[in-house]
C-alpha positions in Angstrom: 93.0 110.4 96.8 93.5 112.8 99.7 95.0 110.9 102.9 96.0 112.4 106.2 98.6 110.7 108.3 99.2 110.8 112.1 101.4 109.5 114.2 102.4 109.2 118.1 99.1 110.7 120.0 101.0 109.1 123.1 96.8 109.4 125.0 96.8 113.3 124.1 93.1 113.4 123.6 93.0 117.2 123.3 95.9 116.7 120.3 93.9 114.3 119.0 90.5 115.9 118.7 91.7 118.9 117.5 93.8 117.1 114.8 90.5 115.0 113.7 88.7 118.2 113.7 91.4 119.7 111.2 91.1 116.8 108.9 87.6 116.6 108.6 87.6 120.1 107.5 90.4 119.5 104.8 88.0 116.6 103.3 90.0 114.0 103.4 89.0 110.4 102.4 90.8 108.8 104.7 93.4 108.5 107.9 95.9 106.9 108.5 98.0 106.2 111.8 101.7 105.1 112.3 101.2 104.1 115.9 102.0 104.7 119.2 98.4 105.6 120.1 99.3 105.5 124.3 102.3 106.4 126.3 103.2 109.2 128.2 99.9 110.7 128.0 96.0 111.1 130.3 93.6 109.0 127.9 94.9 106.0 126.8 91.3 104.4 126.4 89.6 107.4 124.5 91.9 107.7 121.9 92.2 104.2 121.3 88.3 104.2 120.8 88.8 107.3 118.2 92.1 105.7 116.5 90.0 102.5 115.8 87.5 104.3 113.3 91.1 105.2 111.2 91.2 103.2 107.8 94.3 102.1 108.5 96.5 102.0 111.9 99.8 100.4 112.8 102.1 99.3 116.1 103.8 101.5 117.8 106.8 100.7 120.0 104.5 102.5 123.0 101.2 100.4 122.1 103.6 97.1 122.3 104.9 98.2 126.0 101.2 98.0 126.7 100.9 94.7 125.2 104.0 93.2 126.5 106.9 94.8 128.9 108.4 97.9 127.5 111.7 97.5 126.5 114.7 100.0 126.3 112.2 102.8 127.6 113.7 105.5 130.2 111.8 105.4 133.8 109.2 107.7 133.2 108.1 106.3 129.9 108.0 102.7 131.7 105.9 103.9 134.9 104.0 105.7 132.1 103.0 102.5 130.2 102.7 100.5 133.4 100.1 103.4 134.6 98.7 102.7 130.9 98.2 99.4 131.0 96.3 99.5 134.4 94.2 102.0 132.9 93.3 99.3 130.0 92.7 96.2 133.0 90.2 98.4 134.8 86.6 99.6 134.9 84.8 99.2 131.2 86.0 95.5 130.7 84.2 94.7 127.6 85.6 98.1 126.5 89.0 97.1 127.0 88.7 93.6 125.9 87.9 95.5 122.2 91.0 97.8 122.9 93.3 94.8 123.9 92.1 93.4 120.7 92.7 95.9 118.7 96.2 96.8 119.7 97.1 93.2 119.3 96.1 92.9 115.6 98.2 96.0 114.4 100.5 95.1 112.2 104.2 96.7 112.1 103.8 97.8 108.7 101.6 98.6 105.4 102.2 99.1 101.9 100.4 100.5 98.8 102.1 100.4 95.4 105.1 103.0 95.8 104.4 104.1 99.9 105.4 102.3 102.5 104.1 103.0 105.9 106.0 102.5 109.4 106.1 103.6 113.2 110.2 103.8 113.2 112.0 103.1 109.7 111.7 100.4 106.9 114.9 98.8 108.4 113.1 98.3 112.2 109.6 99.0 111.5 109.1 99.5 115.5 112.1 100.9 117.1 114.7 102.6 115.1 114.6 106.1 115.3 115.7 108.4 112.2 116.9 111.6 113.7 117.6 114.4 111.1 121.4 114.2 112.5 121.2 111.1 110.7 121.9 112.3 107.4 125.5 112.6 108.4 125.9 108.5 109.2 125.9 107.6 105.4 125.9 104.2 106.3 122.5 104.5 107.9 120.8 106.2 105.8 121.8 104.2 102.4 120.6 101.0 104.3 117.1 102.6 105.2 117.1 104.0 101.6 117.9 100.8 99.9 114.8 99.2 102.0 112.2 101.9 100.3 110.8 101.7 96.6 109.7 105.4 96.8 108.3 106.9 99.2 108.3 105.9 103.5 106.2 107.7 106.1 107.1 107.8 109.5 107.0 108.9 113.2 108.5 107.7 116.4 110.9 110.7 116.6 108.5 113.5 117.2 110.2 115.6 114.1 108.6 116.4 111.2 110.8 116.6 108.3 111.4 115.2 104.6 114.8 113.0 104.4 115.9 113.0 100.5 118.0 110.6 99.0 120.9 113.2 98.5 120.8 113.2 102.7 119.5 116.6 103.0 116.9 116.7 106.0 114.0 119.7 105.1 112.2 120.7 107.8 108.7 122.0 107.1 109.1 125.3 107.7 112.1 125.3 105.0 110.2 124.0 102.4 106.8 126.3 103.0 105.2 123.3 104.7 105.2 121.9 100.9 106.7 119.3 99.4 106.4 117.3 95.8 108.0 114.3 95.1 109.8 114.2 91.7 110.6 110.0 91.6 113.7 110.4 93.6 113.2 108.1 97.1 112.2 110.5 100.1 111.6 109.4 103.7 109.1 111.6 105.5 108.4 112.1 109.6 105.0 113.2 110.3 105.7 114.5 113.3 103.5 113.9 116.8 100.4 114.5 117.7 100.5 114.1 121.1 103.9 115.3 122.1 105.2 117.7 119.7 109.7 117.9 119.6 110.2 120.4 117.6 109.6 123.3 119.5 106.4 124.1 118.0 103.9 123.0 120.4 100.9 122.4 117.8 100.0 118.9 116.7 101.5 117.7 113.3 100.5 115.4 110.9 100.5 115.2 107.3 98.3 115.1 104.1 99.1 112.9 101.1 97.4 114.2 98.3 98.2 112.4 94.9 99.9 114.5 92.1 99.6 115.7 88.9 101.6 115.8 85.8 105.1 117.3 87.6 105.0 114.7 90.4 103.9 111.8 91.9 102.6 113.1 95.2 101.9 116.3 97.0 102.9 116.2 101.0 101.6 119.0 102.6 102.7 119.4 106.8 100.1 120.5 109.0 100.3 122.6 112.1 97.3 122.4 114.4 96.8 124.0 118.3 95.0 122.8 121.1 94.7 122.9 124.5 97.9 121.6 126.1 97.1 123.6 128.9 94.3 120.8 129.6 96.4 117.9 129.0 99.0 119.1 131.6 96.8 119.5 134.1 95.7 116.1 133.8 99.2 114.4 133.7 100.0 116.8 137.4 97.2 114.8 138.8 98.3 111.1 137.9 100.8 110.5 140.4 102.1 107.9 138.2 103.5 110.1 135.1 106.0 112.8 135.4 105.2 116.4 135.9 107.6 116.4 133.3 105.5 115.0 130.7 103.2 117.9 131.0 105.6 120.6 131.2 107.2 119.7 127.8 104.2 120.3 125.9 103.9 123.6 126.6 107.6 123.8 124.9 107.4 121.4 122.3 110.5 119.6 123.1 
């Protein structure tokens, strides 16, 4: 079983294509999303229409904005969702009646044997956010932990990484853009799609291959360019999202 796993395309159809692209030459059997398909981005509707044909997608904290009122979100991220949601009450209605639909049956998480999927953590499967700084709140991490049989993929940050039990947080590049899981507990961030945080300014996501005899899983971190240059230029000419959200893809922050 080969799986690929993205997360936060936040309406970054350029990220999005490109990423689909990738996986379809790495012959994978299946994708999976951890949400957060709109927000932020120029194309709410088209990658909603591309993340439906994923085998298995689930609610972001961004897709439930567009549902309901965004909560807790700074000012640009709200006029950014309210922009959204216009975007899904105009023009193609039958369209968006399928994409209202859609986002509404998401569920907040999935699980399969020893994985557990989420958009934020096992703990608040929607809105907590597990910043690698959080290996130092012990507290924190050993309540997430003690919520995960194995193994717990996850976005919502923007920062791809592997959390270990031992609260070490390995980045890809530390770790060759590898890693194996041996049967101790491991939480791993996919990283973004859409709006990379990193300082890298390619689209991550992740394949999930399944081991052989010396572990139970492979992980293997994926780096993938595309034409940011194309999705800033769109956001400069929506008055209703921040230049800002276009110039920060061009640093990956």
């Amino acid at each position: 079983m080969k799986r690929a796993i993205i997360s936060d395309i936040h309406g970054n159809l350029e990220g999005l294509e490109a990423v689909l692209a990738h996986i379809k030459e790495q012959n994978c059997d299946s994708i999976y999303c951890l949400g957060d398909i709109v927000g932020y981005g120029p194309n709410p509707r088209e990658c909603i229409d591309r993340v439906m044909d994923c085998q298995m997608t689930l609610l972001g904290n961004h897709d439930q904005g567009a549902l309901f009122d965004p909560e807790g979100f700074n000012a640009g991220a709200e006029r950014a969702i309210f922009w959204t949601r216009k975007m899904l009450e105009s023009g193609d209605a039958r369209g968006n009646r399928k994409r209202w639909d859609f986002l509404g049956e998401l569920p907040r998480m999935h699980r399969e044997n020893d994985l557990l999927f989420v958009h934020g953590s096992a703990r608040n499967p929607l809105n907590e956010y597990v910043f690698p700084e959080d290996i130092y709140n012990q507290r924190k991490m050993e309540r997430i932990f003690g919520l995960v049989a194995k193994y717990c993929f996850q976005g919502h940050t923007h920062i791809p990484g592997v959390f270990t039990e031992d609260y070490n947080f390995l980045p890809p590049e530390e770790i060759e853009m590898t890693y194996r899981t041996t049967g101790e507990k491991a939480l791993v961030n996919v990283g973004s799609v859409g709006q990379p945080r990193n300082g890298d300014n390619r689209s991550s996501y992740v394949i999930l291959e399944d081991g052989e005899d010396d572990c139970d899983y492979v992980i293997r971190f994926q780096r993938v360019p595309y034409d940011f240059e194309k999705t800033a230029a769109k956001i400069y000419d929506i008055p209703d999202l921040d230049n800002f959200l276009g110039d920060r893809l061009r640093d990956g922050r």
